[in-house]
Each structure stands twice: as structure tokens, then as C-alpha cells.
ROTORNU-202780 format. One record per residue (C-alpha): residue in three letters; x negated, y, z negated. Coordinates in steps of 0.02 Angstrom, whole numbers, plus 50000, padded with zeros to 5 digits. Each point is the difference from the previous one (the first is absolute). Last residue first. Example, Ala and Ser with C-alpha at 12.3 -4.5 7.8 and 13.67 -1.06 7.14 Angstrom:
! ROTORNU-202780
SER493164994749643
ALA500694982849967
//
This chain:
! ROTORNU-202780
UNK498105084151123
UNK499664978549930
UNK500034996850184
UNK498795013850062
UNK498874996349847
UNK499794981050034
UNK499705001950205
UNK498895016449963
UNK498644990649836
UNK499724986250144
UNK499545011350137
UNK498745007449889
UNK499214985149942
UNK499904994650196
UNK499315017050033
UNK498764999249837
UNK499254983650026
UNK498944996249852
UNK501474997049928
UNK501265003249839
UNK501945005950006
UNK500965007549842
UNK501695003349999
UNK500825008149857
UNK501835002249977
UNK500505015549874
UNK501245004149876
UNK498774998049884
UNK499124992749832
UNK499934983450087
UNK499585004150165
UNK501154988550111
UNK498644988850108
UNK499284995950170
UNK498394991950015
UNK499194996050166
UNK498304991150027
UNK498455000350119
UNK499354990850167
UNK500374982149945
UNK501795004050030
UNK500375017350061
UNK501514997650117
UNK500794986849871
UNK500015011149879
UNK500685013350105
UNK501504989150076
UNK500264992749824
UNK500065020149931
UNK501105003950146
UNK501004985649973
UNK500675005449804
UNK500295017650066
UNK501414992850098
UNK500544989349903
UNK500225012049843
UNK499034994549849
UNK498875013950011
UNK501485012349999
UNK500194993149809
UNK499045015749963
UNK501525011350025
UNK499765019350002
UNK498454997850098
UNK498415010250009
UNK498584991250090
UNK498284998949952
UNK498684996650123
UNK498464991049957
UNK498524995750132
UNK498404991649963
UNK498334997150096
UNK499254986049904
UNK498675007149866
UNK498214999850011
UNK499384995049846
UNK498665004449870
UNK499865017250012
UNK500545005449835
UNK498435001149912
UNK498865007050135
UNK501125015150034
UNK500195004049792
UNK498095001650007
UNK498934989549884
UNK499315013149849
UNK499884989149861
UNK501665004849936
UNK500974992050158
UNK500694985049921
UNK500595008149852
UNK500925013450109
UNK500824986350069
UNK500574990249857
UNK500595020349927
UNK501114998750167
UNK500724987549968
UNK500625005049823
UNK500415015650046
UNK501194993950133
UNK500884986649880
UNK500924986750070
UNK500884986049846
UNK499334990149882
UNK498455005349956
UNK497975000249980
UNK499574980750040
UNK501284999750131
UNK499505014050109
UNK501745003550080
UNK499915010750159
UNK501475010950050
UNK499145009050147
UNK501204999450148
UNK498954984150087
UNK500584990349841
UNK499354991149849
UNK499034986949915
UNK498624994749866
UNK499684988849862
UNK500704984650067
UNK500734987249898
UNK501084991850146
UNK501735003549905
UNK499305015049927
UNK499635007950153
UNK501404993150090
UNK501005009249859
UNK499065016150017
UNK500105001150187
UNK501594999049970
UNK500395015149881
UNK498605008350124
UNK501554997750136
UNK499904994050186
UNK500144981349978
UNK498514990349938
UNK498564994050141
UNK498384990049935
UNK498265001950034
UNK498444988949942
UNK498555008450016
UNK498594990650116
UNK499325016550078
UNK500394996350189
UNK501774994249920
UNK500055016149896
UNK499585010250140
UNK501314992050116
UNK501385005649879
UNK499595015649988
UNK499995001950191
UNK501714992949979
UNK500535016149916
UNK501094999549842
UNK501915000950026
UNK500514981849946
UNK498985004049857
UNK498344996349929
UNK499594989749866
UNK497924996449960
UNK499184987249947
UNK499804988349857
UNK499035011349888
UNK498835012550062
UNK498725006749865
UNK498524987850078
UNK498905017050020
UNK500034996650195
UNK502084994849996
UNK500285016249892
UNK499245008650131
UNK500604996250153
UNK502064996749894
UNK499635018449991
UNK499495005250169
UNK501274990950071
UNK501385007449900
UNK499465016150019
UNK500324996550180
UNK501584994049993
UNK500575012149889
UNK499475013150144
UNK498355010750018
UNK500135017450101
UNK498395003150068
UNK499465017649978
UNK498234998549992
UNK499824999849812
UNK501364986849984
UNK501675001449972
UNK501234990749890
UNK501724993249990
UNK500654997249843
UNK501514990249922
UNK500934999749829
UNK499715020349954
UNK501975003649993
UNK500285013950154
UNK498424989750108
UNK498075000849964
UNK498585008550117
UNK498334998749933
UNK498525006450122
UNK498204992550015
UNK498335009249979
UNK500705019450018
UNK499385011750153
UNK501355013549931
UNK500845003650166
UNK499784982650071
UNK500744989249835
UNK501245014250005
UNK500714996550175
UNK499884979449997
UNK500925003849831
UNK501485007250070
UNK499964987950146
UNK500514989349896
UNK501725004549993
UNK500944982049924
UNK498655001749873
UNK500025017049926
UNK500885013950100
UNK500875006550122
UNK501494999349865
UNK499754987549889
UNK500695008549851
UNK500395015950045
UNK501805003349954
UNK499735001349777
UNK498815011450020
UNK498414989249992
UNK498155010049996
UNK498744987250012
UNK500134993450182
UNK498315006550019
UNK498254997249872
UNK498235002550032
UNK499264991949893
UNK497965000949965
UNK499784982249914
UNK499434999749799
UNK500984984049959
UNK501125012549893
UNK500335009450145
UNK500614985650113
UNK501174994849865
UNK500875015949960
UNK500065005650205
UNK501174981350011
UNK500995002549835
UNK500725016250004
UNK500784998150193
UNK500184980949990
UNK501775000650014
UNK500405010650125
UNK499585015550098
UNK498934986450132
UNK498574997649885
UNK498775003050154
UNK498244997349908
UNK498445008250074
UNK498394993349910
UNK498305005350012
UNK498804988749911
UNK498385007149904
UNK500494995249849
UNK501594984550016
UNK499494990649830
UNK499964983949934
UNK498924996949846
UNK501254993749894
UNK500234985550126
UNK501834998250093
UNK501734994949907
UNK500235011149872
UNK499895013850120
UNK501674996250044
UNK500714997249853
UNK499485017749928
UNK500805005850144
UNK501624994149963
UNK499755006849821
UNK499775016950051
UNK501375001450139
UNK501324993849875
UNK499625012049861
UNK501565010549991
UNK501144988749937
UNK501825002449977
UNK501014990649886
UNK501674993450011
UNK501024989349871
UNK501094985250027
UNK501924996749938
UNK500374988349889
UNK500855008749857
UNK501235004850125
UNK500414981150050
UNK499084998050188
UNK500944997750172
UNK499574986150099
UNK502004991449999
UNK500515018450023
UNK499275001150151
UNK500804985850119
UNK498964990550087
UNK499285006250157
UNK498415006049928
UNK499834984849893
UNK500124987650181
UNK498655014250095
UNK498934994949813
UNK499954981150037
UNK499745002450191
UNK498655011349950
UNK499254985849889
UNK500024985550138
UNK499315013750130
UNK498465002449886
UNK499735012949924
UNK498445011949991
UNK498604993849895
UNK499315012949833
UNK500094983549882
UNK501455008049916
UNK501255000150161
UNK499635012950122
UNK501545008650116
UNK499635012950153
UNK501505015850023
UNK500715008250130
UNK499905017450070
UNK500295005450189
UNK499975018450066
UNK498315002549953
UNK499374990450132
UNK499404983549986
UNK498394994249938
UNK500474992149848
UNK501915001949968
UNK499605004849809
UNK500634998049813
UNK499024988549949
UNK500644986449855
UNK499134990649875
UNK500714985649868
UNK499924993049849
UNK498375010549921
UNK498674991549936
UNK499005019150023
UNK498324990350102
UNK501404989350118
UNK501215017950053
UNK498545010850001
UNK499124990650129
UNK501624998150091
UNK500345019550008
UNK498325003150027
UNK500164989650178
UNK501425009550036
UNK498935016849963
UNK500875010949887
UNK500845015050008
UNK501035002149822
UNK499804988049859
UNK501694994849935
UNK499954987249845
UNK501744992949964
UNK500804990749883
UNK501064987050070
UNK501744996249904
UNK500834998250154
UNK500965016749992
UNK497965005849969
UNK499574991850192
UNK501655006050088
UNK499695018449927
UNK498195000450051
UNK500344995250186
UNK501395015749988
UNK498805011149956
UNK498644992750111
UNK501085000250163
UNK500025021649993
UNK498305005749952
UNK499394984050122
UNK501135010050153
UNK498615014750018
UNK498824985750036
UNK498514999949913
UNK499604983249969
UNK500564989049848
UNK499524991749819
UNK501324990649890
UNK499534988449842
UNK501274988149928
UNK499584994749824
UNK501354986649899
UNK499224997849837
UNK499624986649905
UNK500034989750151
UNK500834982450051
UNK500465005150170
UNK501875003950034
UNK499495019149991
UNK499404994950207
UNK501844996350064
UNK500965012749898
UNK498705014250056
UNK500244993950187
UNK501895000949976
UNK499885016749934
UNK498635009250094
UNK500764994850145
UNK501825004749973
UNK499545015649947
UNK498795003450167
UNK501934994650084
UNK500505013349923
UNK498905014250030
UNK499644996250180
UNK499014986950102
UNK501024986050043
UNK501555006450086
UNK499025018950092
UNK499845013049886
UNK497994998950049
UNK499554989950134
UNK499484980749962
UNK498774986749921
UNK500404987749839
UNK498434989449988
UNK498644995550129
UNK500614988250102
UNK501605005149970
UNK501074999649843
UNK502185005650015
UNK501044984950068
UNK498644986850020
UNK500064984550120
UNK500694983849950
//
């Protein structure tokens, strides 16, 4: 049975529109507070972080009032990293996290991301549990008076979430000498990416750092990257940072202007770790990630393994395998031995760890050459069009047009109304042709 309200990536949608308003944000807070205060805890803790769209002033309200009429008492911490989020969620015992964030969309959309204790994101057994208590009726979840939760805010969020971080390289690490340009996209990661950086010594030069509620994302951070191709140039910086609206992926740049993809970082991670005997298992990619990544490993004897498009999936066949690291073309990247979930900052500090002895950003993330790749996104207001008949034998004519020359993958986004088609080959016209005879039937 499919979901009613969770996506691939929790509870996505426009602002006002049936999901994502005031009352339904109620509903969430208090079936999803009834589900996790069941655990046998002293007391019930639910911690909320979220970006810094104009709409998270609105949603969090009403998320707190679902979570105290639970009985949940609440801990709100303001702009936050995702990855933060589930940091803080494990380290403070607390029952439950939630962000408050659409990830890289515009700031027109708002949705929320759900951790249980151990910092993980759901699974779709769990969500299915809480989309049942959503539904049900809400008295039956209601709280006695004397029940109720309390709310706190904390203002020191940022500050411990970077002490984590650092907790996990050498005392000694530092960033002198570097010069960094980090993208922070007017979201999340606005305090906490130029914080980090500075305290590791680098030079930071910092955009995407001053939100206003309707800029998140817009021509900039990681879906824009030619924002930081500009100001790597401009300011002759070592590498460039560019993160998305909640600080869960990164694409970077290196010092010549070359943007670098998930995929790539990916490579040049799973490189190293493999060299220094860190990787474990292999890595997961997903049904997205280049096939040029895919060849490298093989040429480099690492095993590599497909999840569906999703970190929250690349997490379970992660665990599932017992790999310690995965992730996606987009820049969600999990390195398992650090966290649960994607975490830009995180990534990138690997990186910058990598390159403290002076080796050029160019020279580290050049290992493969990537598969010419082509993605088109296609608004739909129906993304059951794919199952049409018509749209279903274009795709088997294309498929079958590129065998053994390439691969087609057509999908419904799972955070929007949106079909994405994605064609690989080292034949561009024929990949080209393909992507038209899919796109013209699904328009």
C-alpha cells in the first residue's frame, strides 16, 4: 500500500495547499508525538530545528501544539542544519526530531523530515504507522491537562553541532592557509557553515548568508552552481562549498572552476578510504548516479550497489550491506561512520581533511570520467501519467533503442509534482533522441 501523506523524503508540498498548512502541521505533530512518547522514557523529548523559510514561523507553532497536546515536551532550536537536527536528536536522548524544511526547493514549499531517537529517518513501515494516527480521530491522542508538554527554546544549537563535528577529525586539524568560498544557499546552514570554516582557521568567504524568509535557494547554493563557479574565480579560493536550503547535500568547486557533483565526491571518497583501508563493504549509489561511477569502481575493485533515489534509502541498503558510505549524484552523501543521515558540512570537512597537505582540489576529484548524462524534469499535475499506455511504450521503445549503448530512467520526483527522465550514453544524439520520444508523450 502506498503512502497517503510521506514521500521519499518526508511530508513535501506548497504552502496553504492540503498537506502543508496550519492544521494539518497539528495533525502531524500530534499523531507523530503519540507514536514516539509510547517509548519507555522518563521523559518524552521532541526536538525541532528548521530552514529559513518565511512559512517555518508559521508550521512550527502549530507543529509544537500537536507535539505538547501529546504530552511531548518540546525543545525548538531555530535554523539548523538537517544533519544537526539528527545529531542533536541521538546526543540529547530525545524521542524524536523533526525539520521543518522542503530542502532545496523554493521557498514556496515547506514540509517537514522525521528522526526517531537513534538520529535515522523512518522507515516506510513507521510512517505508515504514524499516516494511520494522523487519520484517526483526535480526541483519542489528545493529552489529560495535567499532561500536557512543555516548550523550551534553545539558543545553542549551532555551537554544539559544531562541536560534534570537529569531534570527529584530529585535534590538530586546521584549514590556515586555505581559501574557502561556501554557498549556504539563504538556508539552513547560514550560521553554521562560515562558523565552522573560521574556527578551522580557513579565509571564508561566505554567500547565501543573508535569508529573508523568500530567498532560500534562489540562484543560489547547490541546485545554482554556477554561483560558486563565479566566486571561486573572482576570489582565486582553493575549492568552493555550495550546500542546498537545509545543509543535507553539497556540491563543490574546485580551484579551476570545475563544478564537482555527488557523484564525484563520492568517488573521491570511497578512493581514499579504500587506500587507507577506511572503506567498508562498498559503496551505495542510486538509481540516478552516473555509470561512469560505476565503471570506476569496477576498474578499482569496489563493490557498488544501487538503492532507490532517496538518502533515507541509501541508508537502509547501507546498513543492510554494512557499508560505511553512500549517496546521490545531487549531493546527499551519508558517511556512515560520522552520521545517519546527509550532511553538507560534514562532507565537505572529509574533503578539506584530505586536501590539508596542500594536494589541489582538481587532482582530488578527478578520478572518473563520467557518462554523458541528460535529466529533464517535467511538470505534471498527475504523476500517474507514467502509467498511461501511451507513455508506457515510449519508454520500452527508448529502452529498447539504447540497449547496450546506455540506459533510460523515468521516475515521479518524490518530493514533487514533477516526472524525471534521465537518459545516459556516450552517444549524445541517440541519448538525445531518446530523452524527446519520452518527454513529448508525457507533455
Amino acid at each position: 500500500m502506498s503512502k497517503k501523506y510521506f514521500g521519499t523524503d518526508g511530508i513535501r508540498g506548497a504552502i496553504n495547499s492540503k498537506n502543508i498548512n496550519g492544521d494539518m502541521f497539528f495533525k502531524f505533530g500530534l499523531a507523530s508525538g503519540t507514536f514516539f512518547k509510547s517509548q519507555q522514557k522518563k521523559k518524552q523529548i521532541a526536538i525541532i530545528a528548521k530552514d529559513t523559510r518565511l512559512s517555518g514561523y508559521m508550521l512550527e507553532p502549530a507543529l509544537v501544539s500537536g507535539l505538547t497536546s501529546a504530552g511531548m515536551h518540546v525543545y525548538t532550536l531555530g535554523p539548523l542544519p538537517t544533519n544537526g537536527l539528527a545529531m542533536l536528536t541521538k546526543s540529547m536522548k530525545a524521542n524524536m526530531g523533526i525539520m521543518i524544511t522542503a530542502s532545496h526547493n523554493p521557498h514556496f514549499d515547506n514540509g517537514l523530515k522525521l528522526f526517531g531517537p537513534d538520529g535515522m529517518k523512518l522507515s516506510d513501515k513507521i510512517e505508515k504507522k504514524i499516516e494511520k494516527l494522523i487519520d484517526k480521530n483526535i480526541l483519542s491522542n489528545l493529552s489529560k491537562p495535567e499532561n500536557l508538554g512543555r516548550v523550551k527554546r534553545l539558543e545553542t544549537g549551532t555551537k554544539e553541532y559544531i562541536k560534534i563535528l570537529k569531534k570527529n577529525f584530529t585535534k590538530d586539524f586546521n584549514l590556515r592557509g586555505l581559501r574557502i568560498v561556501i554557498d549556504c544557499a539563504n538556508g539552513a546552514g547560514y550560521k553554521a557553515g562560515p562558523e565552522l570554516l573560521k574556527s578551522l582557521g580557513a579565509k571564508v568567504i561566505a554567500i547565501g548568508i543573508n535569508p529573508n524568509g523568500l530567498n532560500i535557494n534562489e540562484n543560489c547554493g547547490s541546485t545554482f552552481p554556477s554561483k560558486i563557479k563565479t566566486a571561486v574565480k573572482k576570489y582565486k579560493a582553493h575549492i568552493g562549498i555550495s550546500l542546498d536550503g537545509d545543509a543535507d547535500r553539497i556540491i563543490m568547486c574546485d580551484e579551476q572552476g570545475n563544478i564537482i557533483d555527488g557523484d564525484q565526491i563520492i568517488a573521491a571518497l570511497a578512493s581514499r578510504w579504500a587506500d587507507k583501508n577506511m572503506l567498508r563493504g562498498g559503496v551505495v549509489g542510486t538509481l540516478m548516479s552516473n555509470y561512469g561511477l560505476e565503471n570506476y569502481f569496477k576498474q578499482k575493485g569496489i563493490k557498488f550497489i544501487r538503492a532507490k533515489v532517496g538518502d533515507r534509502y541509501v541508508k537502509e541498503m547501507m546498513q543492510k550491506n554494512k557499508f560505511n558510505l553512500g549517496g546521490e549524484q545531487s549531493g546527499h552523501i551519508i558517511l556512515g561512520k560520522f552520521a545517519t543521515t546527509g550532511d553538507g558540512l560534514l562532507v565537505a570537512l572529509e574533503a578539506l581533511f584530505a586536501l590539508r597537505k596542500g594536494k589541489k582540489a582538481s587532482d582530488f576529484f578527478s578520478n572518473f570520467k563520467k557518462v554523458p548524462q541528460i535529466l529533464t524534469n517535467i511538470e505534471v499535475k498527475d504523476k500517474n501519467i507514467i502509467n498511461k499506455i501511451k507513455v508506457k511504450k515510449s519508454i520500452n521503445f527508448s529502452e529498447n533503442l539504447i540497449k547496450g549503448k546506455g540506459r533510460i530512467l523515468v521516475r515521479k520526483s518524490g518530493t514533487e509534482s514533477k516526472i524525471r527522465v534521465m537518459g545516459e550514453s556516450e552517444n549524445r544524439n541517440l541519448l538525445i533522441r531518446c530523452i524527446n520520444i519520452i518527454t513529448k508523450k508525457i507533455k
